[in-house]
C-alpha positions as CSV (number, residue, x, y, z in Angstrom):
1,X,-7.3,-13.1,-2.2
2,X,-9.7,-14.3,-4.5
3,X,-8.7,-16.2,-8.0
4,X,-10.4,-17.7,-10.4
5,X,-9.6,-20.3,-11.8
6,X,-8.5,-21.0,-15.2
7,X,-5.2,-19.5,-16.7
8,X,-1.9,-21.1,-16.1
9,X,0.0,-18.4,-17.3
10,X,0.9,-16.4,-14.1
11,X,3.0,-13.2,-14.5
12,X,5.0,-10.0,-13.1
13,X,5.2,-7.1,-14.9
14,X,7.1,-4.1,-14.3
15,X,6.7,-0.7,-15.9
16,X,9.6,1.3,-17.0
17,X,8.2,4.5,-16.6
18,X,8.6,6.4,-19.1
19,X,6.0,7.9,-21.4
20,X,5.6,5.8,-24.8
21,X,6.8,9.4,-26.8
22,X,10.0,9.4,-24.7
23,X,10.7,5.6,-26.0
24,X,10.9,6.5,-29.5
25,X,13.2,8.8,-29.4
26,X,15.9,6.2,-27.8
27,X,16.9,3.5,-29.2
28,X,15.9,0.2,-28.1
29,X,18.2,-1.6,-25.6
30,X,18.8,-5.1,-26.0
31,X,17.1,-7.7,-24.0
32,X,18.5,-10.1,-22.3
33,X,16.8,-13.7,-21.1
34,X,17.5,-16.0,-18.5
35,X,15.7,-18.8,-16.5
36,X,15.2,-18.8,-12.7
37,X,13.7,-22.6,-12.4
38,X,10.2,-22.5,-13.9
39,X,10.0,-18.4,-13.8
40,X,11.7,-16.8,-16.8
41,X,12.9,-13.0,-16.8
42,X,13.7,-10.3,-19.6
43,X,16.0,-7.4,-18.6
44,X,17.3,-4.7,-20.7
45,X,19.7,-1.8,-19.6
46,X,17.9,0.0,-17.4
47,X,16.8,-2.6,-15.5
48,X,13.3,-3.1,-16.3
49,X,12.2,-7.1,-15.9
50,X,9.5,-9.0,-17.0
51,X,9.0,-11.9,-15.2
52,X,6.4,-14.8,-16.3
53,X,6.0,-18.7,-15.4
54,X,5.8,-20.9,-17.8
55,X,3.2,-24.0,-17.4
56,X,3.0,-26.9,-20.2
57,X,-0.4,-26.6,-22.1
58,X,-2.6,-24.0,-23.7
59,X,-1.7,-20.1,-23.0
60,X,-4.7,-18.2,-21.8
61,X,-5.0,-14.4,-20.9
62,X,-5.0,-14.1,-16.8
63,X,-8.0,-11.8,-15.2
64,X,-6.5,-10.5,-12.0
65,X,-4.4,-7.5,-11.6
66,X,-2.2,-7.0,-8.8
67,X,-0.6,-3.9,-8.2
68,X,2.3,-3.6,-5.9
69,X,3.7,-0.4,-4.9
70,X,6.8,0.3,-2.9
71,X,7.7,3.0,-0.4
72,X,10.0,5.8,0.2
73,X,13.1,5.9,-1.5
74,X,11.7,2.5,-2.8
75,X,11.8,0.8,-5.9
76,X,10.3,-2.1,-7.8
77,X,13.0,-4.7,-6.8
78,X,11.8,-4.9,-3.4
79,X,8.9,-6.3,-4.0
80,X,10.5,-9.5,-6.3
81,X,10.4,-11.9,-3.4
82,X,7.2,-11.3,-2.2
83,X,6.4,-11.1,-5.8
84,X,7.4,-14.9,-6.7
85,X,5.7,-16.0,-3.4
86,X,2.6,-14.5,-4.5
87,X,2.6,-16.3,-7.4
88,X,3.5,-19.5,-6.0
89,X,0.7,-19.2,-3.9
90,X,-1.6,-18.1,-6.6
91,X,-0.1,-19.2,-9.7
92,X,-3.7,-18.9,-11.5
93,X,-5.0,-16.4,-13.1
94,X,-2.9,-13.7,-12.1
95,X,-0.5,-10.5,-13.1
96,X,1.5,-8.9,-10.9
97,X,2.6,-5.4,-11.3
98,X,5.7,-4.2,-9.3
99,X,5.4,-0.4,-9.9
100,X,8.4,1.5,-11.2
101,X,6.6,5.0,-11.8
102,X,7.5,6.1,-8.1
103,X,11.0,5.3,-7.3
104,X,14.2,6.8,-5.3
105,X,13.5,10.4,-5.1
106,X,10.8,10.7,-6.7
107,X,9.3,9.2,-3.8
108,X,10.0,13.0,-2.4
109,X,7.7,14.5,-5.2
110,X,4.0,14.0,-3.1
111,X,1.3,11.7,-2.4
112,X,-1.2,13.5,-4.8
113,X,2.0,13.6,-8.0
114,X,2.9,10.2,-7.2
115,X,-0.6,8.9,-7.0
116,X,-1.7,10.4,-10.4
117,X,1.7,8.5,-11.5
118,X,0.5,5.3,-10.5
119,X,-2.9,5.9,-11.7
120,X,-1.1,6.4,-15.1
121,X,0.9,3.6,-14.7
122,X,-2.1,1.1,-13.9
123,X,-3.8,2.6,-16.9
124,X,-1.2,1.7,-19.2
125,X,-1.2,-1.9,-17.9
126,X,-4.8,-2.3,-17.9
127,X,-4.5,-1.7,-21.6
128,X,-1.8,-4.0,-22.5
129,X,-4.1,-6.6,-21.1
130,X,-7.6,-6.7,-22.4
131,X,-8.1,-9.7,-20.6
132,X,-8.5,-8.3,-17.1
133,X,-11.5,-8.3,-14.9
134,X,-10.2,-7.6,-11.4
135,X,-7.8,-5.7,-9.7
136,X,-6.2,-5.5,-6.4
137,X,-3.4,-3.3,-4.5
138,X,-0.6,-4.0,-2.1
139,X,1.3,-1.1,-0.4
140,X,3.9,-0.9,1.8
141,X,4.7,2.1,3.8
142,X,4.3,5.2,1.5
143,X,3.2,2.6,-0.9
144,X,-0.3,2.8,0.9
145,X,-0.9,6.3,0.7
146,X,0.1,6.5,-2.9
147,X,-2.7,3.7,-3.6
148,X,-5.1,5.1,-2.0
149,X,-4.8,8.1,-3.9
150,X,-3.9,6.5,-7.2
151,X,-7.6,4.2,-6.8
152,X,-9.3,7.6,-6.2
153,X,-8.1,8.5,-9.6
154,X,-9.1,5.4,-11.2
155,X,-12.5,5.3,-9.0
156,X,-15.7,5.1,-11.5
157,X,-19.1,4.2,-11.6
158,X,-20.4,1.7,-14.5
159,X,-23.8,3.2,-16.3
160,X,-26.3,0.6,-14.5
161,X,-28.7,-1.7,-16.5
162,X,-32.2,-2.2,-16.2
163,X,-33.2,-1.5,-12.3
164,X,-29.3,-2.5,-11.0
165,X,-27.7,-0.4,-8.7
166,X,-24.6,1.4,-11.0
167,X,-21.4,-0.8,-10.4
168,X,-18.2,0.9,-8.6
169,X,-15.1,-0.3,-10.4
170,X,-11.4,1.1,-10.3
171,X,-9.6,1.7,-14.1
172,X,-12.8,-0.5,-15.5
173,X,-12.2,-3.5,-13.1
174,X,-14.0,-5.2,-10.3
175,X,-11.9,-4.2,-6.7
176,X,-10.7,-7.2,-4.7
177,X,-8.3,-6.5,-2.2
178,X,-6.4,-3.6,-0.9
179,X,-3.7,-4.3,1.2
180,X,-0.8,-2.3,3.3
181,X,1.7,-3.1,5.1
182,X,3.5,-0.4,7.7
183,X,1.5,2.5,6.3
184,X,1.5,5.8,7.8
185,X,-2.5,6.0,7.4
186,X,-2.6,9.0,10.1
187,X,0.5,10.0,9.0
188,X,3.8,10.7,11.0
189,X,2.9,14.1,12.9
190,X,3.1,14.0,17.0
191,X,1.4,11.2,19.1
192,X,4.4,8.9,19.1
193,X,3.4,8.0,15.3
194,X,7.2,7.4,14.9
195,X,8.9,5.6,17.3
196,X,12.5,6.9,16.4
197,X,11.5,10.0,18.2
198,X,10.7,7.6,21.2
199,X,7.8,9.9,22.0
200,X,9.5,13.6,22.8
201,X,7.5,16.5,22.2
202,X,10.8,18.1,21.4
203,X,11.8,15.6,18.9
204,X,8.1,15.7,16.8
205,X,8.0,19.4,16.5
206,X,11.4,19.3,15.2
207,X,10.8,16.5,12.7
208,X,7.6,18.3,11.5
209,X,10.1,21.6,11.3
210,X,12.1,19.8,9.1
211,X,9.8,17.6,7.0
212,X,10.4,19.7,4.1
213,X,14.0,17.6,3.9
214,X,11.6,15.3,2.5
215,X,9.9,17.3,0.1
216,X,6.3,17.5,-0.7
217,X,5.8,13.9,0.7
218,X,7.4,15.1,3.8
219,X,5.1,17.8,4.2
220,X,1.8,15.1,3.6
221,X,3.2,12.8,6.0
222,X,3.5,15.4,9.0
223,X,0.3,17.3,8.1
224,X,2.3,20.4,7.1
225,X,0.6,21.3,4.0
226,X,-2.2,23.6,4.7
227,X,-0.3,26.7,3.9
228,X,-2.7,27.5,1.1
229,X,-5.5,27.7,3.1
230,X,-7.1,23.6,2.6
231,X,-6.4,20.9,5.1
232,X,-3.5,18.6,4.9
233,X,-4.0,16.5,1.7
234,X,-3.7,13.1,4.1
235,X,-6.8,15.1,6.4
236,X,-9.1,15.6,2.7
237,X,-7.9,11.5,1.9
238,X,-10.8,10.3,4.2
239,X,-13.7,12.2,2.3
240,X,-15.2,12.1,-1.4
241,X,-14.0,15.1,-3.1
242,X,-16.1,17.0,-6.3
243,X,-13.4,15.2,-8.5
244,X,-11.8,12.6,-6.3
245,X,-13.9,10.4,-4.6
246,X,-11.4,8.9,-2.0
247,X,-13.7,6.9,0.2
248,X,-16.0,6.0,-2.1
249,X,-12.9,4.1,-4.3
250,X,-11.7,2.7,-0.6
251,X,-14.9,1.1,0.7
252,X,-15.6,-0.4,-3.2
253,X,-13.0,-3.2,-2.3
254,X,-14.0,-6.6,-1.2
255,X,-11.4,-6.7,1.2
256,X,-9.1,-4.2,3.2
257,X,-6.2,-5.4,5.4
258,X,-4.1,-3.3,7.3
259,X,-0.9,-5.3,8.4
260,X,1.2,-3.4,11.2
261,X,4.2,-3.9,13.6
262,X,3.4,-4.2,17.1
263,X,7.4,-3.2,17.9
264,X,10.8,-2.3,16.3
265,X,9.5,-0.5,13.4
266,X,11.0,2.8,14.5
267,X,9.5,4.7,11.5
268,X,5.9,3.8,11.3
269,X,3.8,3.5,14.8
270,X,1.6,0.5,15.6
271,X,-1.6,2.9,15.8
272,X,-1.3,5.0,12.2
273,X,-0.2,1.6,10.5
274,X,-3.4,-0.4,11.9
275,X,-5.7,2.7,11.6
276,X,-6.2,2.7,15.7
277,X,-6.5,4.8,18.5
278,X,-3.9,4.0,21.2
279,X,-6.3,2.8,23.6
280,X,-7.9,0.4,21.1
281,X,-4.5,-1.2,20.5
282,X,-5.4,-5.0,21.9
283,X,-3.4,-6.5,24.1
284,X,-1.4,-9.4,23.1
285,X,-1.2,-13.2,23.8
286,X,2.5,-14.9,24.3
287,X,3.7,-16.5,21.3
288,X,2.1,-16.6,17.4
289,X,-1.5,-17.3,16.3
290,X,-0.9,-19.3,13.5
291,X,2.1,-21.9,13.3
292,X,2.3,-21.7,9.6
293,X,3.0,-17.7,10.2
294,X,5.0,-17.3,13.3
295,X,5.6,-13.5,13.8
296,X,1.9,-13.1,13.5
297,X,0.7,-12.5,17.2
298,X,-2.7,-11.0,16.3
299,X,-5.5,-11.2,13.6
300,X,-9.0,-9.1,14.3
301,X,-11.7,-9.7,11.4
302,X,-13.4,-6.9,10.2
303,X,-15.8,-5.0,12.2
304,X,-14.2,-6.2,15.8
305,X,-12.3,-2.9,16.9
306,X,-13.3,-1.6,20.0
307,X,-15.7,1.2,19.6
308,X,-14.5,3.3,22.3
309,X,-14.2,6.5,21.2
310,X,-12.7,8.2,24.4
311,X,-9.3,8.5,25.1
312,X,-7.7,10.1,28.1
313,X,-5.5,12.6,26.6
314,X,-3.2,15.9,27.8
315,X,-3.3,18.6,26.1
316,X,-1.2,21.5,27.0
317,X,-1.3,24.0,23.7
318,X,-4.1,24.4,20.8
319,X,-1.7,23.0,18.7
320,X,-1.4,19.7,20.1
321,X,-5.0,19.6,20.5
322,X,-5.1,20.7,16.5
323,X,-2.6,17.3,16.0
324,X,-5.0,15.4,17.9
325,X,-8.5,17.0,16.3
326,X,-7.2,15.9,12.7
327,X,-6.0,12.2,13.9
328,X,-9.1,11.4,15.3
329,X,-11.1,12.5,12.2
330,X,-8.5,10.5,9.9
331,X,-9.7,7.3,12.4
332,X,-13.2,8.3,12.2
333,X,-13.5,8.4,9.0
334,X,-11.5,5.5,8.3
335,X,-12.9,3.1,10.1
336,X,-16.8,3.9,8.8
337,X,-16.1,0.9,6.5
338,X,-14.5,-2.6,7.4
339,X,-10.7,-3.1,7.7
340,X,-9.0,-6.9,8.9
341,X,-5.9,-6.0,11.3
342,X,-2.9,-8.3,11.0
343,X,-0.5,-7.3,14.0
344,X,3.1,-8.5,13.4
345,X,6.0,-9.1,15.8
346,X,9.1,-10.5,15.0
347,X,11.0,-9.9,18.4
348,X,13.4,-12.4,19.6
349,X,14.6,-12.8,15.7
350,X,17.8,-10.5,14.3
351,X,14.9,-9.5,11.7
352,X,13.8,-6.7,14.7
353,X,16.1,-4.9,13.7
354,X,14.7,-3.9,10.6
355,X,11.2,-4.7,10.7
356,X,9.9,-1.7,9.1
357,X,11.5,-3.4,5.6
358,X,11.1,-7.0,7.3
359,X,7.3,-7.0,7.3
360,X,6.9,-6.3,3.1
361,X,9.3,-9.3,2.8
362,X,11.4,-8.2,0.5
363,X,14.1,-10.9,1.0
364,X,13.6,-14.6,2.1
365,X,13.2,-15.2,5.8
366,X,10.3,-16.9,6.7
367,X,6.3,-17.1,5.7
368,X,5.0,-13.6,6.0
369,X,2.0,-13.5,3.7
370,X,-1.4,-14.1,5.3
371,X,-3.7,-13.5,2.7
């Protein structure tokens, strides 16, 4: 990730989301203040914290805005960790935002609701910080989805000057990174897309059956939302809209990386969560690619997936080849600009076991972040 250089004033905010109007009418809760080493936090009641780092010397306003959003039934405390190690790793420069607009059940409300949320949220932020120049996203699961919609939101084009070619930015900054981690990108209907369901026909129909336990998300995530006559919102994600120009905002980034688990994430498959079709899933070497990052087994720069577009397939109903129709379009379309593929294994480790959480390094195990 790219930072300049400058500011020694790192920080983390996190929103409390509600709407300034609501504030006012309650009365202020008090604040309380302690020190974590050189990182010093402000919490109030509800649980909304503030976290900055303190450096000796001159203040100066940072540039960079990360925004970190968390997944279903998620909520901004699970991104503390990684968080701090961001900005220990990048302690210049640099706000990160742990979103708190999309939390607990509301994660059940939809992709599109909880993306104009965010959007709304980064707003706000933006705002509070005339300093800022650049901006960049981290996902994790749902996270991903509700980025990618939230950036089409904030997607714009800058008048251009002179002969220039008219400058893309998101909310009025310049787009770095985007980044997920374990992110249903093809969403979770059929094609072994969750391993829980260790592949059973039987098992998918039912799940997509019953994704309305889930809401309007759950609907999004297993393609079950063209009752009113459009494609599945997750299916219109990978084309510009009149009003929503979802590639476009996408492709504006410097820099899109796609981390996925190889194994053990029984909720999110290896293909939807590294944007690949099952035959272009590489295989592996023994052992990690990098010593500094162990459960790393496999890092593809951008614009080296295979470009094989067949894949031997059996289709036994129109409806499975409907399931298959949409995924390959979501691929397609996807992969028209440049993604980097981290691939992440942490077998023989108790980690494994939950590697779905594991990989967004929400608690301290061991060096995750390969940015």
């Amino acid at each position: 990730m790219e930072v300049e250089e400058g500011s020694k004033i790192p920080r983390i905010v996190e929103e409390n989301g509600h709407r300034g109007s609501d504030l006012t009418k309650k009365k202020k809760k008090k604040k309380k203040k302690y020190w974590m080493g050189c990182l010093r936090a402000e919490s109030d009641e509800s649980g909304n914290v503030d976290l900055s780092v303190d450096f000796p010397g001159e203040r100066t306003e940072p540039t960079h805005l990360v925004v970190m959003v968390n997944g279903l039934i998620g909520s901004a405390q699970n991104w503390r960790f990684a968080a701090k190690q961001m900005l220990k790793k990048y302690p210049q420069d640099l706000i990160v935002h742990c979103s708190r607009r999309n939390h607990s059940t509301q994660t059940f409300d939809g992709v599109d609701v909880m993306g104009q949320r965010l959007a709304e949220e980064v707003r706000m932020v933006i705002k509070r910080h005339p300093s800022l120049q650049k901006i960049s996203f981290v996902g994790h699961s749902l996270g991903g989805l509700i980025a990618r919609y939230a950036v089409a939101c904030l997607y714009e084009q800058e008048s251009p000057q002179n002969s220039e070619e008219p400058k893309e930015r998101i909310g009025g900054l310049e787009p770095v990174c985007f980044i997920t981690s374990a992110t249903p990108h093809l969403g979770s209907r059929g094609h072994k897309q969750v391993p829980l369901f260790s592949g059973s026909r039987t098992l998918e129909k039912l799940a997509t059956r019953m994704s309305w336990c889930l809401g309007k998300t759950g609907k999004h995530l297993f393609l079950a939302d063209g009752d009113d006559g459009k494609p599945p919102l997750l299916l219109r994600m990978v084309s510009d809209r009149r009003n929503l120009k979802f590639i476009s905002a996408l492709r504006c980034f410097k820099r899109r990386i796609a981390y996925a688990n190889i194994s053990f994430d029984h909720l999110v498959g290896w293909s939807t969560s590294s944007i690949r079709r099952r035959s272009e899933l590489p295989k592996l070497q023994r052992g990690p690619v990098n010593e500094k990052y162990p459960h790393i087994v496999n890092v593809e720069a951008p614009g080296t997936s295979s470009s094989n577009h067949e894949e031997v397939k059996s289709v036994t109903n129109s409806n499975e080849s409907k399931n298959f129709d949409m995924e390959e379009e979501m691929i397609r379309e996807l992969t028209k600009m440049k993604w980097e593929r981290v691939d992440v294994s942490f077998r023989g480790t108790v980690q494994r076991f939950l590697a779905h959480n594991t990989i967004q390094a929400s608690v301290h195990y061991h060096h995750y972040y390969h940015i």
